[in-house]
C-alpha positions in Angstrom: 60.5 -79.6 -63.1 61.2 -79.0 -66.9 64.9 -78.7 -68.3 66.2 -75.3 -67.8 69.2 -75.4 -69.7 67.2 -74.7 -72.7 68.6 -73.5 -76.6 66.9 -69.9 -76.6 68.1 -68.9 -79.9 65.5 -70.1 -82.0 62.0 -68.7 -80.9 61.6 -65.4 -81.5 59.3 -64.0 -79.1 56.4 -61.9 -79.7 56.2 -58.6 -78.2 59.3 -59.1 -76.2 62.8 -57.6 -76.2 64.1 -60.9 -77.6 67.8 -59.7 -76.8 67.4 -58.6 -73.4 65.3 -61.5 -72.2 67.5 -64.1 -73.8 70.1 -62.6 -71.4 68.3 -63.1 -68.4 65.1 -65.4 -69.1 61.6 -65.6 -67.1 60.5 -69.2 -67.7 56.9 -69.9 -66.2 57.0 -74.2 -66.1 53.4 -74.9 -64.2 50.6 -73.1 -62.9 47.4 -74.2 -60.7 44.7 -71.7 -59.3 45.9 -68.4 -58.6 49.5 -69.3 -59.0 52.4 -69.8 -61.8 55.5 -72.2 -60.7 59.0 -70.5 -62.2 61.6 -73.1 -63.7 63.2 -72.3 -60.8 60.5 -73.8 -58.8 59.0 -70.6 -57.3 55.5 -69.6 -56.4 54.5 -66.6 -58.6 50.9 -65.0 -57.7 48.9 -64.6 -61.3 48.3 -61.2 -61.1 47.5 -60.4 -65.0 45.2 -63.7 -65.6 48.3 -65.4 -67.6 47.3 -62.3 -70.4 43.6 -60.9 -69.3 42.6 -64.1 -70.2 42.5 -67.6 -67.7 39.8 -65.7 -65.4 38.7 -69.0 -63.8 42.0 -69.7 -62.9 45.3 -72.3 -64.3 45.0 -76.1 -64.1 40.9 -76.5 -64.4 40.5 -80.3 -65.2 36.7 -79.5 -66.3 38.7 -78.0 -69.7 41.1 -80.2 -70.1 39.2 -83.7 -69.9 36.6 -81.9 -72.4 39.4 -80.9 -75.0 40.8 -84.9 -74.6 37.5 -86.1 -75.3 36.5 -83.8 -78.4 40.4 -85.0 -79.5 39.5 -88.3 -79.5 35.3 -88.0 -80.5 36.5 -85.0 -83.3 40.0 -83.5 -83.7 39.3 -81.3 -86.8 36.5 -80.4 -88.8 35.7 -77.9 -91.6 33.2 -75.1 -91.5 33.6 -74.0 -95.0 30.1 -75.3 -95.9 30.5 -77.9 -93.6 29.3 -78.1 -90.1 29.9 -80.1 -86.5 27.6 -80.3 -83.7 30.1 -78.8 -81.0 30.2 -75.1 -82.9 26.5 -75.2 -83.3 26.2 -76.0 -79.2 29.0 -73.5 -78.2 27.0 -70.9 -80.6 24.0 -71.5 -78.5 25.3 -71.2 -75.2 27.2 -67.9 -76.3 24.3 -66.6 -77.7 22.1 -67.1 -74.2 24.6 -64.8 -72.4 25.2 -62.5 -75.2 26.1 -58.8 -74.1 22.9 -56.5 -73.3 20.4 -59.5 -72.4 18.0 -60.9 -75.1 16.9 -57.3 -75.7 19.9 -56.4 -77.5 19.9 -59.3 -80.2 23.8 -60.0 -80.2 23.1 -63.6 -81.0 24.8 -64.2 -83.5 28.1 -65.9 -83.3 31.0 -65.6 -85.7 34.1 -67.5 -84.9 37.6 -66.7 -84.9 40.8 -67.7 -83.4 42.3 -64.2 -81.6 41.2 -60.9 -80.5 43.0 -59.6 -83.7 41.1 -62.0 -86.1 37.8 -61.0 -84.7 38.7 -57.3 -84.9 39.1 -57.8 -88.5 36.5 -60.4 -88.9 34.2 -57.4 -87.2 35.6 -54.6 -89.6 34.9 -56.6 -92.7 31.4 -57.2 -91.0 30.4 -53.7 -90.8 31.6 -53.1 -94.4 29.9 -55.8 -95.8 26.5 -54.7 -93.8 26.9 -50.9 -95.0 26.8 -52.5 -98.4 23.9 -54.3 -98.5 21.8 -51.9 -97.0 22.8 -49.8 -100.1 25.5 -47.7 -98.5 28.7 -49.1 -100.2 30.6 -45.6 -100.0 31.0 -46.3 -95.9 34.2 -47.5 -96.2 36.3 -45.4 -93.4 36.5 -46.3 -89.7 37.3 -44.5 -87.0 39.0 -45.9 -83.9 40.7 -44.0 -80.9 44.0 -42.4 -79.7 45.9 -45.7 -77.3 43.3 -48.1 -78.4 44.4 -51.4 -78.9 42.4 -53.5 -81.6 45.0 -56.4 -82.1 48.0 -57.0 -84.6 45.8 -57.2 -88.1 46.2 -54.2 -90.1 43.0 -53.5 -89.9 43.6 -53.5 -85.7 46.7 -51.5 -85.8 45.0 -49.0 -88.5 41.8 -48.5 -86.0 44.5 -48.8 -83.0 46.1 -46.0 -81.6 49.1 -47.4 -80.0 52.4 -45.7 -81.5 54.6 -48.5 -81.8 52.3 -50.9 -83.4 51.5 -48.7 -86.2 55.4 -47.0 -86.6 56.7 -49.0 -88.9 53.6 -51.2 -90.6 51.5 -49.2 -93.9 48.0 -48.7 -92.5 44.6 -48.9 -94.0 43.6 -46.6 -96.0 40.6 -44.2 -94.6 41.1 -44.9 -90.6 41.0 -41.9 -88.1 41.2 -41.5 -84.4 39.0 -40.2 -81.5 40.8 -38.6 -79.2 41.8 -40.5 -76.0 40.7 -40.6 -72.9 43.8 -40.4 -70.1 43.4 -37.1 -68.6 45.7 -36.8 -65.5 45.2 -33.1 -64.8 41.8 -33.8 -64.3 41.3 -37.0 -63.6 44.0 -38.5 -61.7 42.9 -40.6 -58.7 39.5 -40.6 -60.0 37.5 -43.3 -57.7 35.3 -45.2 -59.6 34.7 -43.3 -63.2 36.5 -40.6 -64.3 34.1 -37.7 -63.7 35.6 -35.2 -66.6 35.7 -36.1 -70.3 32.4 -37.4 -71.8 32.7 -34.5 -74.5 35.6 -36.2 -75.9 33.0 -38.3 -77.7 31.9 -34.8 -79.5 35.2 -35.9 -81.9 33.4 -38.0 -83.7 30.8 -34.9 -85.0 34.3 -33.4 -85.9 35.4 -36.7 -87.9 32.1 -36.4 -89.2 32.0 -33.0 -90.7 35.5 -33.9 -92.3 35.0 -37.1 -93.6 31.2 -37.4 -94.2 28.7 -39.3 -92.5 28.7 -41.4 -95.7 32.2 -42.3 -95.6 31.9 -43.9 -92.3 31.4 -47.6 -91.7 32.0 -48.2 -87.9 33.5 -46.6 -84.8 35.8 -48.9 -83.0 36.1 -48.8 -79.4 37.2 -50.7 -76.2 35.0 -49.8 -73.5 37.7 -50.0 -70.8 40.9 -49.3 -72.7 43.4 -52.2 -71.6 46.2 -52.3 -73.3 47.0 -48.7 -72.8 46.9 -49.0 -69.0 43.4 -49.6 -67.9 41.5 -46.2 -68.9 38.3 -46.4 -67.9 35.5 -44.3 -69.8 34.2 -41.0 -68.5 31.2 -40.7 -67.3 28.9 -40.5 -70.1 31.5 -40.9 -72.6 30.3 -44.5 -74.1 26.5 -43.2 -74.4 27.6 -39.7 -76.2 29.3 -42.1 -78.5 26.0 -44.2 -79.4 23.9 -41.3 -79.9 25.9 -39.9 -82.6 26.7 -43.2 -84.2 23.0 -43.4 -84.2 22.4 -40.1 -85.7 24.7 -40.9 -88.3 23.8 -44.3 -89.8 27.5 -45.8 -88.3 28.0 -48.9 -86.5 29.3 -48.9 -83.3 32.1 -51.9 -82.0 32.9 -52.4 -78.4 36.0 -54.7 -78.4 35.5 -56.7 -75.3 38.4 -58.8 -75.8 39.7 -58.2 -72.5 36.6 -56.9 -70.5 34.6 -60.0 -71.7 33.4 -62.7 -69.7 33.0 -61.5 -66.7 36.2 -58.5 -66.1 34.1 -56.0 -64.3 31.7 -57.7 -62.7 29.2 -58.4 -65.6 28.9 -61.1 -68.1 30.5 -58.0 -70.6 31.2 -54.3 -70.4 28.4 -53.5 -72.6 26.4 -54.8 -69.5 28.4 -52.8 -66.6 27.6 -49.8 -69.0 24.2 -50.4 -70.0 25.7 -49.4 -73.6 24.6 -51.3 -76.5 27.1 -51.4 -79.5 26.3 -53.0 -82.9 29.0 -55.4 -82.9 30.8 -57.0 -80.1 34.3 -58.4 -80.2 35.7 -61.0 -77.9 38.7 -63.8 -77.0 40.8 -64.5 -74.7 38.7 -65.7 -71.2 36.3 -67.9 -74.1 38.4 -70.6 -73.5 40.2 -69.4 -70.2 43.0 -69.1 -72.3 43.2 -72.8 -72.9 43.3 -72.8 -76.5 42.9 -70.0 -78.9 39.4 -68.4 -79.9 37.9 -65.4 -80.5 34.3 -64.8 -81.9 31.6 -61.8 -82.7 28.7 -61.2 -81.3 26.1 -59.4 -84.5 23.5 -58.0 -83.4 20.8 -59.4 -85.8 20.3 -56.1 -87.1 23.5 -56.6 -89.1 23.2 -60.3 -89.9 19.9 -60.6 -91.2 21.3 -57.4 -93.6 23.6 -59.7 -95.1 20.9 -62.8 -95.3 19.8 -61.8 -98.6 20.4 -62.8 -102.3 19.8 -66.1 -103.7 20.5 -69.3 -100.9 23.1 -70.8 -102.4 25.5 -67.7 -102.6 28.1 -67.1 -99.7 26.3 -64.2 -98.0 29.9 -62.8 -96.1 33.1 -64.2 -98.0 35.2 -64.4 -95.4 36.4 -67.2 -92.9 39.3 -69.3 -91.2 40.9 -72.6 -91.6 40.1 -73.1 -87.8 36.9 -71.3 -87.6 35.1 -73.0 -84.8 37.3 -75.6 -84.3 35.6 -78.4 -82.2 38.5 -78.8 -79.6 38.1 -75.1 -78.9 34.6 -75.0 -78.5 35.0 -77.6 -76.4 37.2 -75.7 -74.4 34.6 -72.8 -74.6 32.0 -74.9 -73.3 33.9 -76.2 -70.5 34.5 -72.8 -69.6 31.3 -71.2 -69.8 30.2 -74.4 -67.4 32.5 -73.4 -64.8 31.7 -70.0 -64.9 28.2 -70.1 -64.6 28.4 -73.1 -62.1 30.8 -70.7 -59.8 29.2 -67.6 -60.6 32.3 -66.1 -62.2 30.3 -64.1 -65.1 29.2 -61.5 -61.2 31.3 -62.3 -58.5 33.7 -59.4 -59.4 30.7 -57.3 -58.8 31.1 -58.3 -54.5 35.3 -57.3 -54.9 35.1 -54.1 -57.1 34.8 -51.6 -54.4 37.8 -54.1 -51.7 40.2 -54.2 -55.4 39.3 -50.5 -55.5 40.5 -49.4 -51.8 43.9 -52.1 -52.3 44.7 -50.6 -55.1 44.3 -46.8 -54.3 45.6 -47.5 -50.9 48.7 -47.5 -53.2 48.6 -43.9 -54.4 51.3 -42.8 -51.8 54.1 -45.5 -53.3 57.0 -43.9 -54.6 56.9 -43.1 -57.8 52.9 -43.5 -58.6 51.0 -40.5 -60.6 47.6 -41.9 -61.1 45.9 -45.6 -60.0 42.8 -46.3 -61.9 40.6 -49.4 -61.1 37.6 -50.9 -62.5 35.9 -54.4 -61.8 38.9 -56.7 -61.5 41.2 -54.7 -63.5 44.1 -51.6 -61.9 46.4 -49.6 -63.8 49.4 -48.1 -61.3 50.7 -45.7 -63.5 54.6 -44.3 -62.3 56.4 -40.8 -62.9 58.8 -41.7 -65.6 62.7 -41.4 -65.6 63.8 -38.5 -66.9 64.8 -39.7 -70.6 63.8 -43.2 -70.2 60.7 -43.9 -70.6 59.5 -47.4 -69.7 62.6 -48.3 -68.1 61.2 -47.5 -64.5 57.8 -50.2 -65.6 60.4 -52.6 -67.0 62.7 -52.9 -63.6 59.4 -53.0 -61.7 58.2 -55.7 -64.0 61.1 -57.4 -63.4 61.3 -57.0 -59.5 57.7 -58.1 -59.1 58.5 -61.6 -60.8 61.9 -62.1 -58.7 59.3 -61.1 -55.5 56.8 -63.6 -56.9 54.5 -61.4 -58.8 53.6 -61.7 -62.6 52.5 -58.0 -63.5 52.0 -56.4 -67.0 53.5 -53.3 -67.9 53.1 -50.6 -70.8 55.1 -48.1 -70.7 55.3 -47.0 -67.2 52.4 -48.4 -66.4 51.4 -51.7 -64.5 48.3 -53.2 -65.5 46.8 -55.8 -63.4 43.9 -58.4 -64.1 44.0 -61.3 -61.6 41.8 -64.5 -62.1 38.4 -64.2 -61.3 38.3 -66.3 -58.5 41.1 -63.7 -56.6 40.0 -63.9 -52.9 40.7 -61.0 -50.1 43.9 -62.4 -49.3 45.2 -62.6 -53.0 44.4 -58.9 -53.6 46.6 -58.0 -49.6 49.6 -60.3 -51.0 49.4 -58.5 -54.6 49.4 -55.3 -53.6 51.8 -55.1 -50.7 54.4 -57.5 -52.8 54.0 -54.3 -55.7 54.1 -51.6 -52.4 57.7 -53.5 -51.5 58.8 -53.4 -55.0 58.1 -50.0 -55.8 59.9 -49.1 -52.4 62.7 -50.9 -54.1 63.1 -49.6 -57.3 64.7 -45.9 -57.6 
């Protein structure tokens, strides 16, 4: 095992109460499968997929022997006018299980290195489309109440998660859809949520305040995951296309963490049979291996932008490690293993067992609402009075000293286990959360 006596002052920690874990550290040393080892040398049951991203599981040699090799055959390469085989390849193989089939024409392929670079990579996009079809005044997006669209400021201007836009300026001309979360009428809602599809009517509001012809693009996650697993109402996702469509704006699904397979389809926009414009994604492209994130462009928006004279740069924008060859590499590897092991559908065949587990929870102390969706469950707890949070952190907390990695926001515990979760993972998940919610006052 690794050195545990380790200097903790000089990493500060993303997203973490730096302080208070510093004071009592939880060190994750190895993982294979389903499982992380502690530093203490504990077993630890993935339940988050390391962060909604290593959905074929920790330790897959088929990635790692395909980064070594593209280290040694290519370690870097530029894609500012240049070009290497390995981005053109993993292009092609994204492109053939693009979200909404071949009928939807989201093959084409821009590359990042995060969910929060493609978010931004997909906002400049739509701009840049609006203005060559001759509609340069779209400037103003519109995202949603608890949406989660990455760190960028264009992410946390179209997010609407409190604390991440607090203390940051904001873009200018970004509004907000209502949210979704509706526990007077929703809670418990098997499957989902039957009440709320005229939430989507905001957007005629936004509209009639703004302008059609102020709006580029309505950004949306299709399963909102950050802000505790809020799955659509029925109807909600295709109230929101026809009024994009009546209005000449783009629609974004940021599938960043319902990609590659979440919910039981290669992406959300397949589960819903909803077919957005632009399509973000990340995390499970490489398994979490290395980092990536891409586009999908439907090639109603590229070809827009494939105008001009040639040798002009038709979208001036890019980064250093755009398609980097040891990620793609990565990303090929993983697309191999989850086509050979079916992991793109075999959430389909769990949905409705993850479903029961999880709602078989609803009579733990403490828990309001439990949604689930595919492979993905929110647990969401009564807060304590003044404190909210501090009931998710102590459960957080609890899991991991009872071998459990959980996710919590807020008071809310958000679970995503690897893909290849069996029955038995689910039972030990969900009774190890049962005994610490018992456990926690």
């Amino acid at each position: 095992m690794p050195d545990t006596n380790l200097n903790l002052d000089h990493y500060w920690m993303p997203f973490t109460a730096n302080r208070q874990f510093k004071a009592a550290p939880r060190l994750l040393a190895g993982a294979e499968g389903m499982y992380y080892a502690s530093a203490d040398g504990r077993r630890i049951l993935d339940g988050t997929a390391g962060l909604w991203c290593v959905n074929a599981g920790h330790g897959r040699r088929e990635i790692a022997e395909a980064v070594s090799r593209q280290l040694l055959d290519l370690d870097y390469a530029p894609s500012f006018q240049m070009g290497h085989p390995v981005a053109f390849q993993f292009a092609e193989a994204l492109a053939a299980i693009a979200p909404g089939g071949p009928e939807a024409g989201l093959d084409r392929i821009f590359f990042a290195n995060s969910g929060s670079e493609a978010v931004d990579s997909a906002l400049k996009i739509a701009v840049a489309y609006q203005r060559a079809i001759g509609q340069g005044t779209r400037t103003r997006f519109i995202g949603r109440e608890r949406g989660y669209h990455g760190v960028g400021f264009g992410g946390i201007s179209v997010g609407g998660l409190v604390n991440n836009r607090r203390v940051f300026p904001l873009l200018n001309g970004a509004d907000h859809l209502r949210h979704t979360h509706d526990l007077g009428r929703n809670a418990f809602s098997r499957g989902l949520p039957e009440h709320g599809a005229e939430l989507a009517d905001d957007l005629e509001r936004l509209v009639a305040l703004h302008g059609a012809e102020t709006i580029a693009a309505v950004i949306v996650e299709p399963v909102a995951g950050s802000a505790g697993v809020l799955p659509p109402p029925k109807g909600y996702l295709e109230r929101l296309r026809a009024i994009c469509d009546r209005h000449g704006i783009l629609l974004i699904f940021d599938e960043v963490i319902t990609g590659f397979g979440r919910l039981g389809a290669p992406f959300a926009t397949d589960y819903f049979g909803v077919v957005p414009d632009l399509v973000t994604v990340a995390k499970g492209i490489t398994n979490g291996a290395l980092p990536m994130g891409a586009v999908f462009a439907s090639r109603k928006v590229h070809d827009a932008l494939m105008t001009g004279p040639e040798p002009q740069i038709e979208l001036f924008h890019g980064y250093t490690y755009s398609g980097h060859p040891v990620a793609c590499a990565a990303g090929l590897a993983t697309l191999g293993l989850y086509q050979d092991e079916g992991l793109l559908t075999r959430v389909a065949g769990l949905e409705a067992t993850w479903g029961q587990a999880l709602h078989a929870l609803a009579d733990a102390p403490h828990v309001i609402d439990v949604r689930a969706i595919g492979l993905m469950g929110g647990v969401e707890l009564a807060p304590r009075d003044g404190q909210p949070g501090a009931r998710g952190y102590d459960v957080l907390v609890a899991c991991f000293e009872a071998g459990l990695l959980v996710r919590v926001t807020g008071d809310i515990v958000a679970l995503s286990p690897p893909l290849i979760a069996d029955v038995g993972h689910i039972a030990e998940l969900t009774a190890t959360l049962r005994d610490v919610l018992i456990k926690v006052s």
